[in-house]
Every structure is written in C-alpha cells, then in structure tokens.
C-alpha positions as a Markdown table, in Angstrom:
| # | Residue | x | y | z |
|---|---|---|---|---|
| 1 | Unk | 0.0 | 0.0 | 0.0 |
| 2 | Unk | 2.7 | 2.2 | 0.0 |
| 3 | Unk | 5.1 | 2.8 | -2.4 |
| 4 | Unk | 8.7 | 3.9 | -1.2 |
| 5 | Unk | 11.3 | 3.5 | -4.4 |
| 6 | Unk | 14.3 | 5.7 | -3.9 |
| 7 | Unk | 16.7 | 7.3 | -6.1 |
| 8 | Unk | 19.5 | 5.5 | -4.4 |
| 9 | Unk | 22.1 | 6.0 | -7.2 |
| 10 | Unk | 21.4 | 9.7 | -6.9 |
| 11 | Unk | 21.5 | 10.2 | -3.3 |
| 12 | Unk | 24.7 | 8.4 | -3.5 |
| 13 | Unk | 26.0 | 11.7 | -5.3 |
| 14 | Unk | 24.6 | 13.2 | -2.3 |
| 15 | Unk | 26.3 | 11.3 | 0.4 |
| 16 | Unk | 30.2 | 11.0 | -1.6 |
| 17 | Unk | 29.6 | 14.9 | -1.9 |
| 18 | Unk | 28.7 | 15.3 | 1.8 |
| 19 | Unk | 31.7 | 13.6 | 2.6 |
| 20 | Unk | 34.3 | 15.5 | 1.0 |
| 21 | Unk | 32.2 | 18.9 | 1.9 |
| 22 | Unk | 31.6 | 18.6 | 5.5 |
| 23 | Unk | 34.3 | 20.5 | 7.6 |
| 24 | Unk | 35.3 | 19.6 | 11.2 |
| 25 | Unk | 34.3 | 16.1 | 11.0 |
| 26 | Unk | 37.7 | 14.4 | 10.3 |
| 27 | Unk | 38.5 | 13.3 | 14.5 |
| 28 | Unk | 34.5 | 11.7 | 14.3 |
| 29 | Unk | 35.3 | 9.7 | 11.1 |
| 30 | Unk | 38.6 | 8.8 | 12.5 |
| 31 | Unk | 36.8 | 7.5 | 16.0 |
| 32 | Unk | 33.5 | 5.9 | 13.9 |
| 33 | Unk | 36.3 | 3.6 | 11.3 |
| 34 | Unk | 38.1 | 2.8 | 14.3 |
| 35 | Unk | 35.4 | 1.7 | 16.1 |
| 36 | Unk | 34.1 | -0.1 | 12.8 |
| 37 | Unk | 38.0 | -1.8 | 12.2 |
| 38 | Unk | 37.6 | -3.3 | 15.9 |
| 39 | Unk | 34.7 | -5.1 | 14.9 |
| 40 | Unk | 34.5 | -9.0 | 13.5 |
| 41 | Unk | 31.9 | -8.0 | 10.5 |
| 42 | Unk | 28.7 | -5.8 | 10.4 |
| 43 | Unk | 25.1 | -6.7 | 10.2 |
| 44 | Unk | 22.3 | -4.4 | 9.3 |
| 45 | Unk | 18.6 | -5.4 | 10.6 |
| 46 | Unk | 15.6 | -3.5 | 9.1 |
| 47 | Unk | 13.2 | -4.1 | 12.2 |
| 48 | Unk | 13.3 | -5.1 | 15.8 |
| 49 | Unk | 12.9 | -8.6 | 15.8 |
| 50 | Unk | 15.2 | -9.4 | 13.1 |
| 51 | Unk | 18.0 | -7.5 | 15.5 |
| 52 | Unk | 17.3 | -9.2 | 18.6 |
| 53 | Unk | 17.5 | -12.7 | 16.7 |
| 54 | Unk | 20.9 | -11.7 | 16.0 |
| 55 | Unk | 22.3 | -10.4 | 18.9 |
| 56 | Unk | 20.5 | -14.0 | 20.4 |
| 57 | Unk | 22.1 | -16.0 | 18.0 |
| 58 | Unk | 26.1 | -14.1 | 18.7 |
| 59 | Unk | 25.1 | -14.6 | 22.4 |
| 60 | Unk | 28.7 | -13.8 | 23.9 |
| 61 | Unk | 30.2 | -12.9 | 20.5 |
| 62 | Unk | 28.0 | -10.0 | 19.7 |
| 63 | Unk | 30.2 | -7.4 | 21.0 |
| 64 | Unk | 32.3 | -8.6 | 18.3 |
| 65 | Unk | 29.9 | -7.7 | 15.6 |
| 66 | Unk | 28.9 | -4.0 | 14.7 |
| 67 | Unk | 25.2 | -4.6 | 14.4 |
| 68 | Unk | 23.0 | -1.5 | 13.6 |
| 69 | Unk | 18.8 | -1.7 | 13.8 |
| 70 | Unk | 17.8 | 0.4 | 10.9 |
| 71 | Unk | 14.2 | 1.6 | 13.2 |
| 72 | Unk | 15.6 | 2.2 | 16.4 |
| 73 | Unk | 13.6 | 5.4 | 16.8 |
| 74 | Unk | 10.8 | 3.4 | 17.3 |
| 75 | Unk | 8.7 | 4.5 | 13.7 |
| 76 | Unk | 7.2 | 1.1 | 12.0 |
| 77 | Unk | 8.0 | -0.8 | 9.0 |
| 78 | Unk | 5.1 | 0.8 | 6.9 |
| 79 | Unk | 6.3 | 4.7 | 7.6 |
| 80 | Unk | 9.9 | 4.2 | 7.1 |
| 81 | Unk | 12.5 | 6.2 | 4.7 |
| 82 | Unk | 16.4 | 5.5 | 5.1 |
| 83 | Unk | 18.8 | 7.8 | 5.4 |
| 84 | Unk | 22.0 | 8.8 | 3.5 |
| 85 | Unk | 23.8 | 7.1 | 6.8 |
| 86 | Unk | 21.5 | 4.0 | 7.0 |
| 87 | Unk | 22.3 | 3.3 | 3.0 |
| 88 | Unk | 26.0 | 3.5 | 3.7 |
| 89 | Unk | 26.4 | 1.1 | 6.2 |
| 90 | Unk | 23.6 | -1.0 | 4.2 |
| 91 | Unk | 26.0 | -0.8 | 0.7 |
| 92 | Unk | 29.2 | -2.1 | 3.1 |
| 93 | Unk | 28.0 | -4.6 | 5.5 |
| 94 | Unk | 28.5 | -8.0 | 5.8 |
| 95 | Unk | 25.2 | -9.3 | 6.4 |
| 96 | Unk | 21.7 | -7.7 | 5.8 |
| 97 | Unk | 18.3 | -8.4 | 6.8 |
| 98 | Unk | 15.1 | -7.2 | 5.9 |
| 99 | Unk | 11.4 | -8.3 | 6.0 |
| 100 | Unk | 11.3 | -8.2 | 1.9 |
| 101 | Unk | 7.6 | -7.1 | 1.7 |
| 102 | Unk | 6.0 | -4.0 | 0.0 |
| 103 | Unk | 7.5 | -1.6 | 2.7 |
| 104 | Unk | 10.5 | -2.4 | 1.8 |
| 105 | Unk | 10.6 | -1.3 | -2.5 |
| 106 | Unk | 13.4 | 0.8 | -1.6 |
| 107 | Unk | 15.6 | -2.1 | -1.0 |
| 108 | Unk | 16.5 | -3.4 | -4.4 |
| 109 | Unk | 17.8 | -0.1 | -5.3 |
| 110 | Unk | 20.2 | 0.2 | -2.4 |
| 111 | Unk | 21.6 | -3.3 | -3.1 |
| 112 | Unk | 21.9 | -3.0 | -6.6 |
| 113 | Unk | 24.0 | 0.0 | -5.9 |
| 114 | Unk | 26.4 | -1.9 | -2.2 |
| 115 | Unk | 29.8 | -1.7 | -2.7 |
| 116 | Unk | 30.5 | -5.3 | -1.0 |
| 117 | Unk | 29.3 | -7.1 | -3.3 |
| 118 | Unk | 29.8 | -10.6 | -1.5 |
| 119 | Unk | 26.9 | -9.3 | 1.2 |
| 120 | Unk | 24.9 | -11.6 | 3.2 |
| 121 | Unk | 21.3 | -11.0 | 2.0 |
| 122 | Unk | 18.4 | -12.4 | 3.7 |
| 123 | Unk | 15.0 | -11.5 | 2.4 |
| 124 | Unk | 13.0 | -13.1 | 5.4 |
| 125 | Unk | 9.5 | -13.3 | 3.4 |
| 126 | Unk | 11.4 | -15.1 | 0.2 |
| 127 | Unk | 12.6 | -17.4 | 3.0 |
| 128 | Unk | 9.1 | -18.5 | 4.2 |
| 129 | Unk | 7.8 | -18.9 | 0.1 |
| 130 | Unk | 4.6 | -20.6 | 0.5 |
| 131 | Unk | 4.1 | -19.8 | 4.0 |
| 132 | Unk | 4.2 | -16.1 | 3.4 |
| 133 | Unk | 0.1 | -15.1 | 2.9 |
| 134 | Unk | -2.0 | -12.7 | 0.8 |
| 135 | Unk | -2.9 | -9.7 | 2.8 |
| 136 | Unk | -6.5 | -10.4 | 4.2 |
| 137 | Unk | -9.3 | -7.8 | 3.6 |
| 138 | Unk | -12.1 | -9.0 | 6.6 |
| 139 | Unk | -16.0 | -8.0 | 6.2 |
| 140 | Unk | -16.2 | -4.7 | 8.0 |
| 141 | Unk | -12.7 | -3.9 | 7.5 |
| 142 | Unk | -12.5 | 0.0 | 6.1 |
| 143 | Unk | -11.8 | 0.4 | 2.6 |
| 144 | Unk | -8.2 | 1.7 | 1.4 |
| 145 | Unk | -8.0 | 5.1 | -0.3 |
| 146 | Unk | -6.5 | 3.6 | -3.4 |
| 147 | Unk | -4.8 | 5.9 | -5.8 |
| 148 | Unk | -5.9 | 5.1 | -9.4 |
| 149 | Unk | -2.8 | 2.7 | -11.0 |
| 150 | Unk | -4.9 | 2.2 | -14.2 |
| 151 | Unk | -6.1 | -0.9 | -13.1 |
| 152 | Unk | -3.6 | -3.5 | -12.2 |
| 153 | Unk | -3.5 | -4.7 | -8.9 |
| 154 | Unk | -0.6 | -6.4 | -7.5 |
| 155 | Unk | -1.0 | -9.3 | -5.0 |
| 156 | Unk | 0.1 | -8.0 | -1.5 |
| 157 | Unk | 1.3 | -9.8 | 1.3 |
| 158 | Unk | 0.7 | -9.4 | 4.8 |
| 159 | Unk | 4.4 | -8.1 | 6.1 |
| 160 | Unk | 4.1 | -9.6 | 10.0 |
| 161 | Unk | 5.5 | -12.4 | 9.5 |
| 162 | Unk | 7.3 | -12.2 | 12.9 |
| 163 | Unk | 4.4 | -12.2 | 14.9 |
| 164 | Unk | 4.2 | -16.2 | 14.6 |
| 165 | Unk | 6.9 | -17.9 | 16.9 |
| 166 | Unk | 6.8 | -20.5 | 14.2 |
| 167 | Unk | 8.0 | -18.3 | 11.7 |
| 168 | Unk | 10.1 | -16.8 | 14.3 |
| 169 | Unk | 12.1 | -20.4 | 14.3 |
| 170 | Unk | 12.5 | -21.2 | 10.7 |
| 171 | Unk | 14.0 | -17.1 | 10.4 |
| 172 | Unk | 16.3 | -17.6 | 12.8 |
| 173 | Unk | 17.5 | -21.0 | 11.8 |
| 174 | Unk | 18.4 | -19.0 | 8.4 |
| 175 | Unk | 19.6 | -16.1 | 10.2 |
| 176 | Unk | 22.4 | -18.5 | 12.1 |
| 177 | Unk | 23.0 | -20.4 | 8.8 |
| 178 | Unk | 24.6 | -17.1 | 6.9 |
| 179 | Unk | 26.0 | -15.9 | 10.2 |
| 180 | Unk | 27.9 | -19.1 | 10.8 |
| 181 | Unk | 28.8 | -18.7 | 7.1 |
| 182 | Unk | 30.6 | -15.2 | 7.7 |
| 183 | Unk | 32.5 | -16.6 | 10.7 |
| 184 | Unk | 32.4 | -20.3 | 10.3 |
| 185 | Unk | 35.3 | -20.4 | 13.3 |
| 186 | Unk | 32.5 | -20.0 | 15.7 |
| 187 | Unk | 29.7 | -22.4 | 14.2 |
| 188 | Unk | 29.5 | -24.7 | 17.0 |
| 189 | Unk | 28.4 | -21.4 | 19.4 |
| 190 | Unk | 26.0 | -19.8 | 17.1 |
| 191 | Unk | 24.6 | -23.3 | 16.5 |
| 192 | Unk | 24.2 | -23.6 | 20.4 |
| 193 | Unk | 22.7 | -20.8 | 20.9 |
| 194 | Unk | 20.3 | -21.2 | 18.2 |
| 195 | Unk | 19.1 | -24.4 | 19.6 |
| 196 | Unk | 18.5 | -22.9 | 23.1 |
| 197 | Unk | 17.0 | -19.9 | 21.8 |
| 198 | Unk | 14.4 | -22.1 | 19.5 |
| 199 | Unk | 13.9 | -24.1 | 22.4 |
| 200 | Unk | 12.6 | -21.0 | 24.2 |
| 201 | Unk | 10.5 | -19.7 | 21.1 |
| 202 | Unk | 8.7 | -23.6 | 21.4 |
| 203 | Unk | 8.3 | -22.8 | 25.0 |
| 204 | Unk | 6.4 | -20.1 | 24.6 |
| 205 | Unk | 4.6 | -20.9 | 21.4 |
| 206 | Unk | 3.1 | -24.4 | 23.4 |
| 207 | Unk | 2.5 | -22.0 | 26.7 |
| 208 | Unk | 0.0 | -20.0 | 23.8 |
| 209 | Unk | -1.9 | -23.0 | 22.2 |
| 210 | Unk | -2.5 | -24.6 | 26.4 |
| 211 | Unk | -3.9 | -21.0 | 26.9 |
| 212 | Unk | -6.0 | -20.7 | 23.6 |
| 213 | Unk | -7.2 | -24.3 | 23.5 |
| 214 | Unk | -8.6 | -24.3 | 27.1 |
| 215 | Unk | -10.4 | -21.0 | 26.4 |
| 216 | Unk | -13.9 | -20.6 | 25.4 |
| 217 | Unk | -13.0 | -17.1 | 23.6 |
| 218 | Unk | -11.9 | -17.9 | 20.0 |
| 219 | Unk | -12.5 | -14.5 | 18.2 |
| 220 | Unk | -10.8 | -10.9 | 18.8 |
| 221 | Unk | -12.0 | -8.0 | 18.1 |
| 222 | Unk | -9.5 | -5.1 | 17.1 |
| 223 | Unk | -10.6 | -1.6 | 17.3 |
| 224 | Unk | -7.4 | -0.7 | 15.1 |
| 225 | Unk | -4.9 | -1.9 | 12.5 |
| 226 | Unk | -4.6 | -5.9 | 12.2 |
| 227 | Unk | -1.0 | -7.0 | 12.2 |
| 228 | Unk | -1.6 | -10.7 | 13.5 |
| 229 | Unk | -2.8 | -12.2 | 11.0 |
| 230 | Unk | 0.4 | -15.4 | 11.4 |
| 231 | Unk | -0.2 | -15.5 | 15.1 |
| 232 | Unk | -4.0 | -16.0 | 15.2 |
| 233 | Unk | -3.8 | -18.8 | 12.0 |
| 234 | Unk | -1.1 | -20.6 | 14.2 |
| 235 | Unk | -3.4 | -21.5 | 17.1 |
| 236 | Unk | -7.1 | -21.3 | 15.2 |
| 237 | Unk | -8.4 | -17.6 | 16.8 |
| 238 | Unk | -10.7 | -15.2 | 14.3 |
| 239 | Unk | -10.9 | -11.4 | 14.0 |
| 240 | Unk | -12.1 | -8.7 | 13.2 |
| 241 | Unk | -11.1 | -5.6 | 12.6 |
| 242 | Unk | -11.0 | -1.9 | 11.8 |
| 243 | Unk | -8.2 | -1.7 | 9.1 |
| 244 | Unk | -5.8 | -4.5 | 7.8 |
| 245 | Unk | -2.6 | -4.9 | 9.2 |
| 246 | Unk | -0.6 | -3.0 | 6.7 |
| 247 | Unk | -3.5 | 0.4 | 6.7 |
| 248 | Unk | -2.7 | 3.6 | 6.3 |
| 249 | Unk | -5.9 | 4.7 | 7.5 |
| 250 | Unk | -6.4 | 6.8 | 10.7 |
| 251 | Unk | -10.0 | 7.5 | 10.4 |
| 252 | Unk | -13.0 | 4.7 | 10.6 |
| 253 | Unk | -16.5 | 4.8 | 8.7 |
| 254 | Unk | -19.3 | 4.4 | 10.8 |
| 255 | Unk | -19.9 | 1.5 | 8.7 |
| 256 | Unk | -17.1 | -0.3 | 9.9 |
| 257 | Unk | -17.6 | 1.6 | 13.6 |
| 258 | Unk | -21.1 | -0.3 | 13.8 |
| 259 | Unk | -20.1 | -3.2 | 12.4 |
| 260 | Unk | -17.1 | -4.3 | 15.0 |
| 261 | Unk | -19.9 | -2.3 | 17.8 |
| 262 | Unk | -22.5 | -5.2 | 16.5 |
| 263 | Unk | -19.7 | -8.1 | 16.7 |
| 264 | Unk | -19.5 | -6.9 | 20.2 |
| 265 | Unk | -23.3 | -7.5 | 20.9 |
| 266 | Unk | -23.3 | -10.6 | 18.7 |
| 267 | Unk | -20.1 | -12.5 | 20.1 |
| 268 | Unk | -20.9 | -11.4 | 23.9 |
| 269 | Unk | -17.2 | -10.0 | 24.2 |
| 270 | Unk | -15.6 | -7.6 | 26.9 |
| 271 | Unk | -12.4 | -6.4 | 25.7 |
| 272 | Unk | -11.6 | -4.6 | 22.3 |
| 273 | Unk | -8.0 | -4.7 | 21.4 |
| 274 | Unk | -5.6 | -2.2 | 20.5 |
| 275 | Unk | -1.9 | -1.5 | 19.4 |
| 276 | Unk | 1.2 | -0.1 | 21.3 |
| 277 | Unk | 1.0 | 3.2 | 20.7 |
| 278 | Unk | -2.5 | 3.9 | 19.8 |
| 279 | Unk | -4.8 | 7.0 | 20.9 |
| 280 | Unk | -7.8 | 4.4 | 21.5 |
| 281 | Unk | -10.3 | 6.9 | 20.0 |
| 282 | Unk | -11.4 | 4.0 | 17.7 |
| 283 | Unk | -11.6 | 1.4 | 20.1 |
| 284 | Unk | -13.8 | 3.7 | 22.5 |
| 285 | Unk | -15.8 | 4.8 | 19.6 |
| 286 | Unk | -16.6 | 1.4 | 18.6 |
| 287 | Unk | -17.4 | 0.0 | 22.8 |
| 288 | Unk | -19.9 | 3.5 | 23.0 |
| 289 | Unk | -21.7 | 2.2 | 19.8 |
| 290 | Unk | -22.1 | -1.1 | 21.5 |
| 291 | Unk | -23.6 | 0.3 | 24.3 |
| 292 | Unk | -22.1 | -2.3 | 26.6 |
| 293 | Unk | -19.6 | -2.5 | 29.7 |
| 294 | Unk | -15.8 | -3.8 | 27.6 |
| 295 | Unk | -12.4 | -2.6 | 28.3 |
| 296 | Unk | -9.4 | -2.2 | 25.9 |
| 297 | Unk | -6.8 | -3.8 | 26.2 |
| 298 | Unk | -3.3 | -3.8 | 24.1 |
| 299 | Unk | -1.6 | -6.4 | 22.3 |
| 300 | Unk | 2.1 | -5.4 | 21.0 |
| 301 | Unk | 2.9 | -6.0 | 17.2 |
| 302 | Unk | 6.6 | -5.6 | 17.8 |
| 303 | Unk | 7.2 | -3.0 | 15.2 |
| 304 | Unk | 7.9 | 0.1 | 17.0 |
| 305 | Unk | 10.3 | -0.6 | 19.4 |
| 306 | Unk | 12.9 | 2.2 | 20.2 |
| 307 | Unk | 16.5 | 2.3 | 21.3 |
| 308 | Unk | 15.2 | 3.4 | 24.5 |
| 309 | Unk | 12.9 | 0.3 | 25.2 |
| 310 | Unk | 15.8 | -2.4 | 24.2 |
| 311 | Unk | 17.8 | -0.1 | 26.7 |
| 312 | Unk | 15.4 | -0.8 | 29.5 |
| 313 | Unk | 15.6 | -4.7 | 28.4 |
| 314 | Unk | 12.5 | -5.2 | 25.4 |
| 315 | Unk | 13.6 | -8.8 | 24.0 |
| 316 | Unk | 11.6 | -10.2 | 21.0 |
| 317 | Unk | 10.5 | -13.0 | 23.8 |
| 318 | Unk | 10.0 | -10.5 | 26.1 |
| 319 | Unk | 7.1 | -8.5 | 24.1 |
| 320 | Unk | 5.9 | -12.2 | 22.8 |
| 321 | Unk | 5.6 | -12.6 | 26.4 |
| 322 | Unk | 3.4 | -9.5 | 26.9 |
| 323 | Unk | 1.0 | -10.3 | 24.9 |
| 324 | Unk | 0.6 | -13.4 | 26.6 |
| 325 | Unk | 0.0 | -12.0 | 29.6 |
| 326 | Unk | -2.5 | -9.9 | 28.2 |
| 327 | Unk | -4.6 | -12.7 | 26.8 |
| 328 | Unk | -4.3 | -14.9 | 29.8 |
| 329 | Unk | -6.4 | -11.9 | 31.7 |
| 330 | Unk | -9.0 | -12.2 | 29.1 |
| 331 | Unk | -9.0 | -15.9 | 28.1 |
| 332 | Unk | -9.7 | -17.4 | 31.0 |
C-alpha cells in the first residue's frame, strides 16, 4: 500500500559529496572507522525482531559484531524512509536483513548500488515462500483510499511475519546459517545458541496454544490496525477488525464503527483490542456504539520498538511474552 522507491544511485552523489564537503568532522570519522576496524563483521537489521534474533544467536560474540537496527527510533516498517547514513552502512555490510515485503521497495535499489558485493542477504518473506500469505481484507474492515494505477492490482502480502513464533524459528534458523557462514570459526556457538533460543521460542509458542485451546474465547476484536494475522492462524483464533494490518488509514467509517460495535453484541465479548501506541479513539468509539460495559486492552505487534525500550531490556521473547500475559487476563 505504500510505495517507497528511492533514487538511491542519486543520493549516493549526495552522500560522496557530503563527505568531502563537510568541515570539522575528520577526528569523528577517524573514532566511527576505528570503532568499525575493531569489529569482526557488520550486520544491518531492518526491524526489531530481526536484531534481537541476532544479537541472540552471537550470544557472547556479539560485541564482536557491529550490528545496527535500521528503526531504532521506534517508527514502523510501513512509515519508514532511510537515510544517506543507514544506506551506507547497508551498501558495506557483511550481512543484511530485511522483512522483503512491500514496505521495503526501496531495497532493491540500495543493493543493486552496495559496494560489497559478497553481502549476506536475507529477504525473510522469500525465506518463508509458500508460507508467506495474501494480505486479508475481513468483512467490516475499512476500505483503502487507493490511488488510481490504471487498473492492475498487484497481490500483497501481509508483512508480520514475525508475529508467529513458528516463523520466528524457521527465520532464525536462516539467520544462524549465513552468520555461521561469515565466521564459520565460531559455528558450533552460534549453533548452540540457536538451539537454546528455538527451544525458548517452542516454549512459549506451546504456553499459547495450552492458553487458547482451554479457552472458550476464540474471536478478537480489534478496534485498530490488524497486524496478527500469522499469530491467530497458528493456534485457530478469528478477528475482526477496523483496518488490515498494513493500513494507512487513521479515520474509521461508521460503517465499519457499527459493524465491529455489533460483533461486540453478537459475540458477547468484553475487551476490544488495540496496538502499542495507539490513541484508542477507535476502540472507544466502537465499545460506545455497542452500548455495553468492555475494556481495551493492548496487544504489542513488535514493530515500533525504540532504542530506549531495548535499553530498558525489550527482548523479541520479552514483548511475545506480553502479549501473553494480556490474553491470559481475558481468556480465562
């Protein structure tokens, strides 16, 4: 839904020229390639979870390896635009890992353009093939404002593919593969740390399906954008929701406001779901239509995570965690 093609070879002008341009800056280049030369290799991560896989995977040795998180200002996937700096370090990196759906157009243009040329690429939706699935328009979802392409429509896929811990496994277990390939010394490590950390993710993931198959509640109701669309096929849940996962929209119809208000009624349910981050005006909107007693509560999609909430200890398992929490207090 968004298209986000850069002129990459262009703004590579821009960056060479800022280089030689900038005045003052020679002691901080001097520190940042030192810094860089003490390093093993590099890895670049688009989004949260891929960076936390790694740094899980390196266990001890990640202070070896410079690894930068592309979104660590905490904007999403959807609204993101690289910088001159994030290309750089993309174009000489070792390793890079992105999600590989339509948020991410501007990739192909920034690798065509790297100067290592022997980089590490993992496109994590090309490694699920199959498994990856069409982006899911639900009765009562609002309608996109599409701008007119003269007609062709291209399939699009639902970008969340993190949000299963069954994905989570088979990603990492690729992730490992091509970091044991850069530093095969240290195979045997990254190998036992993959199995303990996959160990973990199966943990969890059977700690999910004990909760959801013992509960009587097997529909949610989302008073927002849909981003679980891998997590509730893994253990049989339905939805419904205001928007689809990948939405730009901010505003909902009162269509779709008295539909979910209805599915309320209909479905007897007391809680309306929500994202990190959101204002809850629609999910409020949606429980006054209803006219019944329901609380909100907030399920985390893992795609806005900031510098500052990996400083204060956010994990991938951590958040997956969360949300867990959140739905044992409701599926009881």
């Amino acid at each position: 839904m968004f298209s986000k093609k850069l002129g990459v070879t262009a703004l590579g002008f821009i960056i060479a020229a800022g280089m030689t341009g900038c005045g003052n800056t020679e002691n901080n280049d001097i520190s940042a390639a030192e810094n860089a030369d003490s390093k093993s290799f590099s890895i670049v991560c688009t989004i949260f979870p891929e960076y936390d896989w790694v740094r899980e995977i390196l266990g001890g040795r990640a202070e070896n390896a410079d690894i930068t998180y592309l979104l660590d200002k905490g904007i999403d996937l959807h609204s993101f635009q690289p910088t001159a700096d994030d290309i750089m370090k993309i174009s000489s990196c070792d390793m890079f890992v992105y999600v590989g759906g339509e948020s991410d157009e501007w990739v192909e243009d920034t690798l065509s353009d790297a100067s290592n040329k022997d980089m590490m690429v993992i496109n994590l939706m090309d490694i699920l093939g199959d498994a990856a699935k069409v982006e899911e328009f639900k009765e009562g979802m609002q309608e996109e404002d599409e701008e007119d392409d003269g007609g062709t429509e291209e399939t699009e896929y639902d970008e969340h593919i993190w949000l299963s811990l069954k994905n989570a496994e088979i990603l990492c277990t690729e992730i490992e593969k091509n970091i044991a390939a850069i530093d095969p010394e240290n195979s045997d490590e990254y190998k036992s740390n993959l199995e303990t950390y996959i160990s973990q993710l199966n943990e969890l993931d059977g700690d999910f399906r004990e909760l959801i198959d013992s509960s009587s509640v097997k529909t949610l109701i989302f008073g927002d954008r849909f981003p679980f669309r891998y997590f509730v096929d893994d253990y049989g849940l339905d939805y419904y929701a205001a928007f689809v996962g990948c939405s730009a929209e901010t505003e909902a119809s009162f269509e779709t406001i008295a539909f979910l208000a209805d599915k309320i009624k209909e479905l007897d349910c007391d809680t309306v779901f929500t994202l990190e981050n959101s204002d809850k005006s629609i999910a409020d909107t949606v429980i006054r239509t209803s006219g019944k007693y329901v609380k909100i509560a907030e399920l985390n999609s893992i795609q806005s995570v900031s510098k500052s909430d990996i400083d204060n200890g956010a994990t991938y398992l951590s958040l997956m965690r969360r949300n867990y929490d959140v739905l044992k207090d409701i599926m009881k």
